[in-house]
C-alpha positions in Angstrom: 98.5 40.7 118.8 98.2 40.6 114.8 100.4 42.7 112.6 98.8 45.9 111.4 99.4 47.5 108.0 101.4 45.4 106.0 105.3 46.3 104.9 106.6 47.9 102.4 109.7 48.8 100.5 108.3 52.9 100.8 108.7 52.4 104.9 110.4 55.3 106.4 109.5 53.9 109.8 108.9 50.4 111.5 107.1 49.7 114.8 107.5 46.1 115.9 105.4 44.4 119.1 106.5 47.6 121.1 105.7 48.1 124.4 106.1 50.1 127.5 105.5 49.3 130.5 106.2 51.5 133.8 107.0 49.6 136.6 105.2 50.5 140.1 106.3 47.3 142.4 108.9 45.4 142.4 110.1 42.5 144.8 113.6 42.7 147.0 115.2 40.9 144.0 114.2 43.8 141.7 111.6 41.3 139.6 108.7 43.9 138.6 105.1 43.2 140.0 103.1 45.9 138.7 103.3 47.8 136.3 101.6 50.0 133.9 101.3 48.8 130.4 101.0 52.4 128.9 102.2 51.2 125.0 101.2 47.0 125.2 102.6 45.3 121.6 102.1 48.0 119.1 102.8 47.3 115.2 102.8 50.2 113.0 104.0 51.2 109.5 104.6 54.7 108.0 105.5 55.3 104.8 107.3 58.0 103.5 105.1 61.2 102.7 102.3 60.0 104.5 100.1 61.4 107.5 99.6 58.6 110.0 96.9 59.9 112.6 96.9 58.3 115.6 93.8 59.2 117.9 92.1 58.4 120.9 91.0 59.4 124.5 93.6 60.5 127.8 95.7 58.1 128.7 95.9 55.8 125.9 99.2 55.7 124.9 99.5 58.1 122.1 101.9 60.6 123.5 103.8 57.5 125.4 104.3 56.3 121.6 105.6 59.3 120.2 107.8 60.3 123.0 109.4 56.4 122.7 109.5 56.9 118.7 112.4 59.8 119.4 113.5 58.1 121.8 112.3 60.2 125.2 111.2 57.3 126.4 112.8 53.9 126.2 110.9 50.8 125.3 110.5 47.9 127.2 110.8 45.3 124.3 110.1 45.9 120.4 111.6 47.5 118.0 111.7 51.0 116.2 113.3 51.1 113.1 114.1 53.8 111.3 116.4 54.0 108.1 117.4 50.1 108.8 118.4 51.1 112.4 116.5 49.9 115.6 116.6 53.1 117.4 116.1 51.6 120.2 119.5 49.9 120.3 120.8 53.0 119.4 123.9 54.7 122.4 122.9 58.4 122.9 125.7 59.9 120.4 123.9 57.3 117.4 120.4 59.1 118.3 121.9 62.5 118.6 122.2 61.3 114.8 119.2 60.1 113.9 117.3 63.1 115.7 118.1 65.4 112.4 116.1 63.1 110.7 113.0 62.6 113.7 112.5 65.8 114.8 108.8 66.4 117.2 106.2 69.2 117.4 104.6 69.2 121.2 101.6 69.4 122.3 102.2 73.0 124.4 103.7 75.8 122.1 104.3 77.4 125.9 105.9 74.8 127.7 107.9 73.6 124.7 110.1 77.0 124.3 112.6 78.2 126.7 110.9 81.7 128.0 114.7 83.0 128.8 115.6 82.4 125.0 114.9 85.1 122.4 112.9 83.2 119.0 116.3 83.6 117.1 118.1 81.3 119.5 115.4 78.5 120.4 115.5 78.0 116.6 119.0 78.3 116.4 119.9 75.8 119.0 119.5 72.8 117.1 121.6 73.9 113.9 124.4 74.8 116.3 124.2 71.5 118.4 124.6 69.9 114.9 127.3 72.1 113.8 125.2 72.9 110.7 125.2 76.4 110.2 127.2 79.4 111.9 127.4 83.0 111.4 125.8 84.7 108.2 124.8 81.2 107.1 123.2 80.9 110.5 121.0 84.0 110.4 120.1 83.5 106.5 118.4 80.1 107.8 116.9 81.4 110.4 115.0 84.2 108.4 114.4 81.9 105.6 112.7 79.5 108.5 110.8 82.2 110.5 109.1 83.3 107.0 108.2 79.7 106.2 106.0 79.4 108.6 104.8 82.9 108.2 106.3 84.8 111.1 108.0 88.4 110.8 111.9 88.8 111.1 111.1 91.1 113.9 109.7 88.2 115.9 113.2 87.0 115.9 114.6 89.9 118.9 111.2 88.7 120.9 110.4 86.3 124.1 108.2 83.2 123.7 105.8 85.1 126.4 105.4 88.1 123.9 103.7 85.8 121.0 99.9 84.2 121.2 99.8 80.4 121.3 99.4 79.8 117.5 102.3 82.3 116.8 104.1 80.2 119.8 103.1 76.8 117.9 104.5 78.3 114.5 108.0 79.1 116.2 108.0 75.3 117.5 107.4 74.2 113.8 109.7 76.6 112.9 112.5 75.2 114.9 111.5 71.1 114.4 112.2 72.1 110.8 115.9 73.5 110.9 117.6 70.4 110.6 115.0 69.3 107.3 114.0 66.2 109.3 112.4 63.3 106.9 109.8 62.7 109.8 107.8 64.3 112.6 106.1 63.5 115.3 103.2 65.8 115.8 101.9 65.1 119.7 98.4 66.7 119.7 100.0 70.1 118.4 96.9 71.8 117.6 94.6 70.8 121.2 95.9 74.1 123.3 94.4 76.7 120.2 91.5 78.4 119.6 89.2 76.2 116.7 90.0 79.4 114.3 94.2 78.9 115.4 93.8 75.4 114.8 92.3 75.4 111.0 95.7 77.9 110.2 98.1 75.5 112.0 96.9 72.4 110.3 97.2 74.4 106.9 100.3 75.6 108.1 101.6 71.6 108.1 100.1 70.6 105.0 101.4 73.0 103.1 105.0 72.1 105.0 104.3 68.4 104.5 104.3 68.8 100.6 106.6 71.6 100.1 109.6 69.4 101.8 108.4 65.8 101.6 107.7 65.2 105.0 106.3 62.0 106.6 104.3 63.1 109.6 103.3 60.8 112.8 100.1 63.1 113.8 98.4 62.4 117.3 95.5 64.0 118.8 92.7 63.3 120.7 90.0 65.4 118.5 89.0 63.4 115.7 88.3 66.4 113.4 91.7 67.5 113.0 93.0 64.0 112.8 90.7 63.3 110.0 91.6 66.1 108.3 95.1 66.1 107.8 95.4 61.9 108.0 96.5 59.6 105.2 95.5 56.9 107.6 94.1 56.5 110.7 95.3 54.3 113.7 92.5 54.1 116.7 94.2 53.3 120.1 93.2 51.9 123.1 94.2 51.3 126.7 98.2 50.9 124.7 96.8 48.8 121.5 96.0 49.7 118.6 92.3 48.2 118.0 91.2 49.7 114.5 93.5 51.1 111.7 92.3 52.0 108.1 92.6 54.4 105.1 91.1 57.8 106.7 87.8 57.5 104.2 87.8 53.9 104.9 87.7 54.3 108.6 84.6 57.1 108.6 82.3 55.2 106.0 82.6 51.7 107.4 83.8 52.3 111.1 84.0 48.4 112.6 85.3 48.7 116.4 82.6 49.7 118.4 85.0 52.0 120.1 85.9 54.0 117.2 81.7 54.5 116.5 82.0 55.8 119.8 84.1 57.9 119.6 83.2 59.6 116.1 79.3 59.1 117.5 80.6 61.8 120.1 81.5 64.7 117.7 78.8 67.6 117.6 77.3 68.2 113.6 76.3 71.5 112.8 72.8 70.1 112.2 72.0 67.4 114.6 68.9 66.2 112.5 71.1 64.5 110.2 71.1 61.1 110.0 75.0 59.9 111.0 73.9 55.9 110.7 74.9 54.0 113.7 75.7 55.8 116.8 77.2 54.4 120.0 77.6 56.2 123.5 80.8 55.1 125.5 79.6 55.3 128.7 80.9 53.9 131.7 84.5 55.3 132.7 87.6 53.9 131.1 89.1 50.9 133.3 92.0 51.2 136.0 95.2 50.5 134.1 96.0 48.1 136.8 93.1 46.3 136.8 92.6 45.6 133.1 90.2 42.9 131.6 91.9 39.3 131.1 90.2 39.7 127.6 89.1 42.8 125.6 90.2 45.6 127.6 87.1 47.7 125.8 84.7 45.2 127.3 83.7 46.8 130.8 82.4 49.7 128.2 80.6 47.8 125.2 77.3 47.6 124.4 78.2 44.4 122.4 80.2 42.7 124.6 80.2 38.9 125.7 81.3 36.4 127.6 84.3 35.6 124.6 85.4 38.8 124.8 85.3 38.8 128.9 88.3 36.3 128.7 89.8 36.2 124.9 91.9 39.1 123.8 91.0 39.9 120.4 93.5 39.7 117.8 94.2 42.2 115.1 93.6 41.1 112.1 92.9 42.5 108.4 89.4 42.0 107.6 89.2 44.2 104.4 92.2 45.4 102.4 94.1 47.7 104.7 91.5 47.6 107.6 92.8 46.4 110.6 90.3 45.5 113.5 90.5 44.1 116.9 87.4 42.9 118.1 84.6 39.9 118.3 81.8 41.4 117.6 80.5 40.6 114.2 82.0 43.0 111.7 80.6 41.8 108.2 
């Protein structure tokens, strides 16, 4: 697979033919037989103070990616650099490190927060597992936090199970920003809200994003809010990335068929508007352990061939900063 956006001396982060791969099978020797290639040779660059969405359907990869970007998840090969270290050669003390500078927002405000631990303490925990901040100091950062992202002191004395999911969400953010991380990871942390929740959390990161510098990683499977608070888009499929472009770039001359599809399926307000080319993705997405020799979109094109029956596509740039996987005639 080709390289994707090229590098840059303003990288904060480096992903380099990365993949992960769940084993299923194995032999008596231990030799893997099957396996799940959930994250299948993945290049990516971020640079600092960019948003680099990263979008497409269940089970692609995306969350896979980000949980192996902090290190959740270990990769199978490739590498993850992050401030000249591979992080993935990191021992658990060097990540415990590195996690004050990669810190994530998750996908359920609900789930994410320990329902036995008062607000005060889930966002304490990290400043006192980094020794960073004890008594007055302590509290002073915790109110200075809980008001950044637009919550009441009071909240502090209160359960997780007492607040709504966006107020949940904001204590998450809240707490991924105590240590002043340079990045996070955002896994789809606005797809368990209300639309009107949604539009005030995204706001809610922006602001963040240029008030402290941050670099955010921002994954979703709802192309709206990905296009909305994206520098750049990168399209994933079946664990490869197979389009990745400037946001603009990537809606007004959309190349993979995949990506038309998926754009094709977000309702207008007025459907008599003329949207250009549409594409319906129909068919339903292929068994990860039974995945075309070739294109692994194939068994769901309306373009596809013979070529792309048995030849992988590579990625490669076809216009200045568009990266595109795909046979199908693109000029």
């Amino acid at each position: 697979m080709g390289k994707s956006q090229k590098e840059s001396s303003n990288d904060i982060l480096q992903i380099k033919d990365l993949k992960v791969h769940f084993p299923l099978k194995t032999s008596l020797k231990g030799k893997v037989i099957e396996s799940v290639k959930a994250v299948d040779t993945v290049n990516l660059n971020i640079q600092k103070g960019e948003t680099l969405g990263i979008v497409g359907e269940s089970g692609c990869g995306k969350s896979t990616l980000a949980n192996t970007i902090i290190q959740l998840i270990k990769p199978t090969t490739g590498k993850i650099i992050f401030a000249g270290d591979d992080l993935s050669k990191l021992k658990n003390k060097e990540i415990q490190k590195v996690r004050r500078n990669v810190q994530m927002i998750f996908q359920d405000p609900f789930s994410s927060l320990n329902p036995r631990m008062k607000v005060f303490d889930i966002i304490a925990e990290p400043l006192r597992t980094h020794k960073i901040a004890k008594g007055k100091k302590l509290h002073e950062e915790i109110n200075k936090l809980i008001d950044i992202v637009g919550l009441n002191t009071s909240a502090l004395k209160r359960y997780p199970h007492e607040f709504s999911g966006g107020q949940r969400q904001r204590i998450g953010i809240a707490r991924a920003l105590a240590l002043k991380p340079q990045l996070i990871v955002c896994d789809e942390p606005v797809s368990a809200l209300d639309v009107s929740i949604q539009a005030q959390i995204l706001n809610l990161l922006a602001k963040l994003q240029e008030e402290f510098n941050l670099t955010y990683i921002f994954i979703g499977h709802g192309i709206p809010s990905v296009k909305y608070v994206s520098n750049r888009i990168a399209v994933m499929y079946r664990g490869e990335i197979i389009e990745e472009a400037i946001t603009r770039e990537l809606f007004d001359d959309t190349k993979h068929p995949y990506t038309k599809g998926l754009i094709s399926a977000v309702p207008i307000p007025d459907p008599t508007l003329d949207r250009g080319e549409e594409i319906s993705i129909e068919k339903d997405v292929p068994d990860p352990l039974s995945l075309p020799k070739g294109c692994r979109f194939y068994s769901r094109c309306p373009f596809g061939t013979e070529r792309c029956k048995v030849e992988k596509p590579e990625l490669r740039e076809i216009k200045e900063n568009h990266f595109v996987a795909c046979h199908y005639p693109l000029e």
